[in-house]
C-alpha positions as CSV (number, residue, x, y, z in Angstrom):
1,X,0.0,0.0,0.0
2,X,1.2,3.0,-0.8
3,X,-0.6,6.6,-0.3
4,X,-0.1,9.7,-2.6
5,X,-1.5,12.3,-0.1
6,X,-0.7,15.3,-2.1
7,X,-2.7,14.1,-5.0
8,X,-5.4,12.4,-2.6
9,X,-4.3,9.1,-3.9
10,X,-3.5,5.6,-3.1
11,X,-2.4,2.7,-4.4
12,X,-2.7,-1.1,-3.4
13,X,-1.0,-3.9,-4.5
14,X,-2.8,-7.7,-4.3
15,X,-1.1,-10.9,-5.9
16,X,-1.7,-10.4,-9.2
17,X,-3.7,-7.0,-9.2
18,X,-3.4,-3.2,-8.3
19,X,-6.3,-1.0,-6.7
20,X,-5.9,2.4,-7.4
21,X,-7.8,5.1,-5.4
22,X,-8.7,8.7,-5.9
23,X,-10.4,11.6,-3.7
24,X,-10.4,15.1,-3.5
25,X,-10.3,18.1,-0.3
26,X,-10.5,21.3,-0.1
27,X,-6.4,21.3,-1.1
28,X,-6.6,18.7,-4.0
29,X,-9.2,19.7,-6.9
30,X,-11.4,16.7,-8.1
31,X,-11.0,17.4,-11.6
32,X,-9.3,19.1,-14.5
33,X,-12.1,20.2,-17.0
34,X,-11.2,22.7,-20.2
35,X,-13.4,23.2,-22.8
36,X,-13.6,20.2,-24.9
37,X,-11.1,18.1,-22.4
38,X,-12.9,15.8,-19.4
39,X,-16.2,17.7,-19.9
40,X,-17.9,15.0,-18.3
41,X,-15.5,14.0,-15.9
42,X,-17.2,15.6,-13.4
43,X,-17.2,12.6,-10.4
44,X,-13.3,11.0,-11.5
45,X,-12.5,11.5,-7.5
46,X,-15.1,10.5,-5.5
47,X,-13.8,8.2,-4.1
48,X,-13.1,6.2,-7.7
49,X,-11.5,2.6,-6.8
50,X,-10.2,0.9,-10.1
51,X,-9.2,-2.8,-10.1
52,X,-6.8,-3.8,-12.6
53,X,-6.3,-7.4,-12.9
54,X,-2.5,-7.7,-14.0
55,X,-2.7,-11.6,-15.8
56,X,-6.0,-10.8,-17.4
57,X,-6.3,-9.5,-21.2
58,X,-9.6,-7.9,-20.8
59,X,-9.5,-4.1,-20.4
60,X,-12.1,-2.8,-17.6
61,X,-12.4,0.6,-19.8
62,X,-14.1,1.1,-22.8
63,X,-15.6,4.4,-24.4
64,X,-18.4,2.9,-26.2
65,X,-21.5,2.9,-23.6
66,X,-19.2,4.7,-20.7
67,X,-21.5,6.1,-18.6
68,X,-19.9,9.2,-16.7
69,X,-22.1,8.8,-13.4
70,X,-20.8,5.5,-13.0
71,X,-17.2,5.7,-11.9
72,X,-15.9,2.8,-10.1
73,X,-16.7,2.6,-6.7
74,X,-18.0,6.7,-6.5
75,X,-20.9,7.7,-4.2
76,X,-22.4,10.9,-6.0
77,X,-25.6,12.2,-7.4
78,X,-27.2,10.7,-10.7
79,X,-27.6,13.3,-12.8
80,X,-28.7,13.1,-16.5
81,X,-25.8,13.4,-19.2
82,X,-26.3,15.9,-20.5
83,X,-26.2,17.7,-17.0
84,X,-23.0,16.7,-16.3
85,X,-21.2,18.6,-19.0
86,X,-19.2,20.9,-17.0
87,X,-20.1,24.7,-17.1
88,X,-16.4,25.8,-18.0
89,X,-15.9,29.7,-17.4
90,X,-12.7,32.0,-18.3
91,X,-13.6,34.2,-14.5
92,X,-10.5,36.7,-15.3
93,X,-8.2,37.6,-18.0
94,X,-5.6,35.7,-16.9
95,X,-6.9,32.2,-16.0
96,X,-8.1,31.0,-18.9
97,X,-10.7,29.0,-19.6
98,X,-10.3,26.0,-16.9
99,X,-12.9,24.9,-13.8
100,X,-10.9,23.2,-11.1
101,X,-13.1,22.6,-8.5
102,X,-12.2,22.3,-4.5
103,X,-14.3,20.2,-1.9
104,X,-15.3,22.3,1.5
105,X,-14.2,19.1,3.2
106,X,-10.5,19.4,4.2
107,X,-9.2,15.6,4.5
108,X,-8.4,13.1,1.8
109,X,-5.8,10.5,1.8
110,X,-4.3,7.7,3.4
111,X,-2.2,6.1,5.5
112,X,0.1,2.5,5.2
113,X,0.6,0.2,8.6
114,X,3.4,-1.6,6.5
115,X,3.4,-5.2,5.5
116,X,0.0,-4.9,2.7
117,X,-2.3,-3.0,5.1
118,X,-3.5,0.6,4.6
119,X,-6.8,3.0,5.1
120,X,-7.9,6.0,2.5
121,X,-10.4,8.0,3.5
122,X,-12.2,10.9,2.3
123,X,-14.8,13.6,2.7
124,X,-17.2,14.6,0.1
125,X,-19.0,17.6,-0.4
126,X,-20.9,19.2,-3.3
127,X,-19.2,22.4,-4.8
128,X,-21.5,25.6,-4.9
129,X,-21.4,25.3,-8.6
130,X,-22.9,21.6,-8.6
131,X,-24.4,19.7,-6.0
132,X,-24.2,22.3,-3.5
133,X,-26.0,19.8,-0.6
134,X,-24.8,16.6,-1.2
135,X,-22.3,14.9,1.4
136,X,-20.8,11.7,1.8
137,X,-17.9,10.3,4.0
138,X,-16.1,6.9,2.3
139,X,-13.2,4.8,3.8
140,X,-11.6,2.2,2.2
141,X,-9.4,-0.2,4.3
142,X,-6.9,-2.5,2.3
143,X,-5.5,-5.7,4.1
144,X,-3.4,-7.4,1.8
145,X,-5.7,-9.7,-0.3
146,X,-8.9,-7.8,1.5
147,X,-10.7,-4.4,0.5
148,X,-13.7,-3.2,3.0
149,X,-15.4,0.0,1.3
150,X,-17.4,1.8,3.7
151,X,-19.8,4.7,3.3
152,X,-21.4,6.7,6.0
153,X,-22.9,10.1,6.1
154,X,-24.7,10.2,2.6
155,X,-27.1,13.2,1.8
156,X,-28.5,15.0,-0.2
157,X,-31.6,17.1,-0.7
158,X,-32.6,16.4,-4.9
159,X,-35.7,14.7,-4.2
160,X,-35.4,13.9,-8.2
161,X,-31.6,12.9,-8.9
162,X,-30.7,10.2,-6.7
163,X,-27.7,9.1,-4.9
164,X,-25.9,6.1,-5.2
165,X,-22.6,4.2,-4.7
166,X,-21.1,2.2,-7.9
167,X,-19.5,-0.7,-7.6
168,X,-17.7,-1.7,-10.8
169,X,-18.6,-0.6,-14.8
170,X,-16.9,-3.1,-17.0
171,X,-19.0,-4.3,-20.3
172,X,-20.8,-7.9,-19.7
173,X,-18.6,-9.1,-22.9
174,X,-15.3,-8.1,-21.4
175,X,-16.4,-9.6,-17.9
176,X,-17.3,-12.9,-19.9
177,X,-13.9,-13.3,-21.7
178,X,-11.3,-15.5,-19.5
């Protein structure tokens, strides 16, 4: 295990796989968005958890039928697509056009006990510009062979998006293939 706490990252290390782990803080924007770059990549760090088998030849990420509210392992609010596109803004002359976003919550990272274990953890908070009310709390704690994903503290008052916690995305084809 090994945490990346500047970039609100981790990374974990199994037998023949490799966990990766991303959040965000009030020190650590969740995304880089410019206009036509990432537009939709709105919930990358909320708490994402990728998987990557290393023996296997099936990719977990393919374009074609990505949906952008289904990060792995992300609690956030289910928005329709075309919401999601980021509202990208040039706010002075000399910023440029660019929207990186800061969480009011001040923690995200990790921490490694040696020998395979560690714990991530992270606050989540909605930004002013989206999802002002929504909040979440996630820890992920990574025992050698063993991941226990825990969330805690989820809100939010959109009575008509939805929040929710993905697992996993990968395409039933490529899940199929041995």
């Amino acid at each position: 295990f090994q945490a990346f706490n500047s970039a609100a990252a981790a990374i974990h290390r199994g037998r023949d796989w490799i966990a990766s782990l991303k959040g965000h803080s009030c020190y650590v924007w969740r995304t880089e968005t410019y206009p036509g770059a990432n537009l939709f990549g709105r919930y990358i760090s909320f708490g994402q958890m990728e998987i990557m088998n290393l023996n296997s030849r099936v990719k977990p990420y393919r374009h074609d039928g990505w949906n952008w509210n289904f990060w792995p392992a992300i609690t956030a609010v289910m928005r329709p697509i075309d919401s999601l596109r980021s509202d990208v803004r040039n706010l002075d002359e000399f910023s440029g056009f660019e929207e990186m976003l800061f969480s009011r919550s001040s923690f995200a990272g990790g921490l490694s006990a040696g020998h395979g274990i560690g714990v991530f953890g992270l606050g989540l908070t909605g930004h002013q510009k989206y999802e002002d009310d929504f909040s979440a709390k996630k820890s992920y704690f990574l025992l050698e062979d063993f991941i226990l994903c825990l969330g805690s503290g989820i809100s939010c008052n959109d009575a008509v998006c939805p929040v929710f916690t993905c697992l996993f995305q990968t395409p039933a084809d490529a899940a199929a293939t041995p």
